[in-house]
C-alpha positions in Angstrom: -8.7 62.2 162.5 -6.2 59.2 162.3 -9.0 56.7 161.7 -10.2 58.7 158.2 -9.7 56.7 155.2 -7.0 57.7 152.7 -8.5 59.8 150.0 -7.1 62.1 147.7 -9.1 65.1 147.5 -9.2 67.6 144.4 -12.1 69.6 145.3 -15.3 69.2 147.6 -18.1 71.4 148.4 -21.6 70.7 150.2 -22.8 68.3 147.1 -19.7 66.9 145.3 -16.5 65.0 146.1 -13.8 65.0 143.4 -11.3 62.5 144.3 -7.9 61.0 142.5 -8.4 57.4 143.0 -5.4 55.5 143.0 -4.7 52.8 140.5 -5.4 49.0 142.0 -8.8 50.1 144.0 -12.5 49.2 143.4 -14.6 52.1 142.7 -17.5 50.6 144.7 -17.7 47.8 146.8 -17.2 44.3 145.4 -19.0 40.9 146.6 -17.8 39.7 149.9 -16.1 41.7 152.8 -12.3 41.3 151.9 -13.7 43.7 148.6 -15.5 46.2 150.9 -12.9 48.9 150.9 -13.2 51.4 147.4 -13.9 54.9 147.1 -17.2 55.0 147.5 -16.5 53.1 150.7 -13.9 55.6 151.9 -16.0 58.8 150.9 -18.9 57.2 153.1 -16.6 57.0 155.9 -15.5 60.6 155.2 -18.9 62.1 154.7 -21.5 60.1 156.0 -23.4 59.6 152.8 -21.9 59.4 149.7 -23.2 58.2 146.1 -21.4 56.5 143.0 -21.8 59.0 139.9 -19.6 56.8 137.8 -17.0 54.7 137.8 -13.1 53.5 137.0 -12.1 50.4 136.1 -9.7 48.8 139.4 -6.8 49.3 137.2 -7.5 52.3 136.2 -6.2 56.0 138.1 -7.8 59.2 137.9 -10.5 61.8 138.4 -13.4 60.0 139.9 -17.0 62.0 141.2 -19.0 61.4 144.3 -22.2 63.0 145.1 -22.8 63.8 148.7 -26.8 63.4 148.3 -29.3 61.4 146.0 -30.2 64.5 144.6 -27.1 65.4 143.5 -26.4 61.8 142.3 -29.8 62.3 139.8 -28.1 65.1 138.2 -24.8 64.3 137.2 -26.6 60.8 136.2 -28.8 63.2 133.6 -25.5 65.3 132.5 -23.3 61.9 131.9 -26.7 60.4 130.2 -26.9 63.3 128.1 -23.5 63.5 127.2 -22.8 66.8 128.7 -19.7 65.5 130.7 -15.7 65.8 128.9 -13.2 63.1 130.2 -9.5 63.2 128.3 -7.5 60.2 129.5 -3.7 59.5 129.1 -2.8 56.8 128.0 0.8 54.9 127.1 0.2 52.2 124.3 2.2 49.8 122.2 3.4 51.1 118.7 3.1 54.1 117.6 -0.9 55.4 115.7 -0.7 56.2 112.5 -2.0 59.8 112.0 -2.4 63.2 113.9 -5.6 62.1 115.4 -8.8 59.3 115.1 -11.6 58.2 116.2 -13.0 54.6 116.6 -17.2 53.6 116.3 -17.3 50.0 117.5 -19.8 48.2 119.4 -19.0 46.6 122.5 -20.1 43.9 124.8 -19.3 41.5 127.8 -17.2 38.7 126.7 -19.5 36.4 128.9 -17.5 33.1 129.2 -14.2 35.5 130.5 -16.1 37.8 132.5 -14.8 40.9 132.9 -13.4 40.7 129.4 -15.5 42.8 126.5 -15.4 42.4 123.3 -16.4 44.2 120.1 -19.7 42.8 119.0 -21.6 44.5 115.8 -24.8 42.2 116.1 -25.8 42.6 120.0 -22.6 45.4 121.0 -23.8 48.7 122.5 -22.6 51.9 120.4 -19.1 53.1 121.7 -16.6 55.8 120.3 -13.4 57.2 121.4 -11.1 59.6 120.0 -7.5 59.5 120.0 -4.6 62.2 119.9 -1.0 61.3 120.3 1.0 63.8 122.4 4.5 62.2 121.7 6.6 59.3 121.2 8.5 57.5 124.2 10.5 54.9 123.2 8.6 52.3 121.1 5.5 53.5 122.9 3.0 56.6 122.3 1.5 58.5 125.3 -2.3 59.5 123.6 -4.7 61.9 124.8 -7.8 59.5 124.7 -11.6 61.1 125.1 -14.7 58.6 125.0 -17.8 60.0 123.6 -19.6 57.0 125.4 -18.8 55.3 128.9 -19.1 51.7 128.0 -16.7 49.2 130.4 -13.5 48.5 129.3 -14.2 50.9 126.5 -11.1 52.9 125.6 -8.9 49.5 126.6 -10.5 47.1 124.0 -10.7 50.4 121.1 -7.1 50.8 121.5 -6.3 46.5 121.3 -8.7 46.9 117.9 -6.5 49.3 116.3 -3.3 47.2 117.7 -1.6 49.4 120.1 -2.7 47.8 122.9 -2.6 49.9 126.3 0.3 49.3 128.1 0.0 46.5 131.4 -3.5 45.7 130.6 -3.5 41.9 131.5 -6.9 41.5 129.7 -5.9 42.8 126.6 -2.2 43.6 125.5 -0.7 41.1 124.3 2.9 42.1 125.8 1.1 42.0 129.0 4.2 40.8 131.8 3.8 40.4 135.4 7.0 42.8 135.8 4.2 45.6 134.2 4.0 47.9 137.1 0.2 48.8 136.3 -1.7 50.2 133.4 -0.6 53.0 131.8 -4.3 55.0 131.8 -5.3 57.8 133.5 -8.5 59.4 133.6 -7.0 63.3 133.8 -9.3 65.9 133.1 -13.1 66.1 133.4 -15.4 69.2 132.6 -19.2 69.6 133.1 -21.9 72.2 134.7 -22.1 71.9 138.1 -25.3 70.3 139.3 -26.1 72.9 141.5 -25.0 76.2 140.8 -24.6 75.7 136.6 -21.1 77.4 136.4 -18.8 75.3 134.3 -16.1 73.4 136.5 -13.0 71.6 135.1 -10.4 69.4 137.1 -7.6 67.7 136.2 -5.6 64.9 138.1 -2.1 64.3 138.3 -0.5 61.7 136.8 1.9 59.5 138.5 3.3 56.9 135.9 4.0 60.6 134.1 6.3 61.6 136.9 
């Protein structure tokens, strides 16, 4: 039992993992050995099989789903597709939003020459909207409640830089970016859906440690 790999499990049952993935880790494996450890990696070691339903940016903490069979991987596919999935992230950003809540429609796509970078693109971008809610004040910063309508990469970080409240330690995007940032400040905390299997209606939420 020494040997399993380090995984932070919410809930499991015969055809889901639900895991809090810890900020500074691949998702899935990346090219070349020394980026073979991730989740997905570490679930397969704990399960046998395991299978990406989404994903999380490296920086980026939070509720992340793994399906135990292809099967299983085909449905929550359909229900993210279909937008029948609800993520909320938190999120600390510079400045402080005007307003009690908002939303953002702009279309996104890879930055090509800086690669990962994305950019907001209205000729060849893919649709992408986020709403916002702040929750409160800390300092010259606001922690927001963030909820994307669409899963493009990079999506809620470049929407928040557009509106100039940059997320806190993102080194791609926030201008105030320091190597002294400790990480970035998003989370994903809370995600809701009909399980693939049984059809009851599951939430889970993840805690949040730069909330501590």
């Amino acid at each position: 039992m020494d040997n399993l790999p380090i995984l932070d499990i919410l809930y499991e049952d015969e055809w889901l993992l639900v895991l809090n993935k810890p900020e500074n880790c691949l998702s899935v494996p990346g090219r070349g050995p020394e980026k073979l450890d991730s989740i997905l990696h570490r679930a397969e070691l704990y399960c046998g099989e395991a299978f990406a339903v989404h994903r999380l940016d490296y920086s980026t903490s939070g509720l992340i789903l793994v399906a135990k069979s292809l099967e299983c991987q085909k449905r929550m596919y359909k229900s993210f597709r279909e937008k029948e999935v609800e993520k909320e992230y938190l999120a600390v950003v510079r400045g402080h939003p005007a307003g009690s809540h908002g939303s953002v429609r702009k279309p996104l796509r890879c930055d090509w020459p800086n690669r990962p970078r994305q950019m907001i693109c209205t000729e060849w971008g893919k649709d992408a909207i986020t709403e916002w809610n702040p929750i409160k004040a800390e300092g010259e910063n606001t922690l927001l409640s963030l909820s994307p309508i669409t899963g493009r990469s990079h999506q809620l970080r470049v929407h928040m830089q557009s509106l100039g409240h940059s997320i806190v330690g993102d080194e791609f995007y926030d201008d105030q970016y320091s190597t002294q940032d400790k990480r970035l400040l998003l989370h994903a905390y809370r995600i809701e859906f009909a399980h693939p299997f049984t059809s009851a209606w599951v939430k889970f939420v993840a805690p949040c440690s730069f909330l501590d």
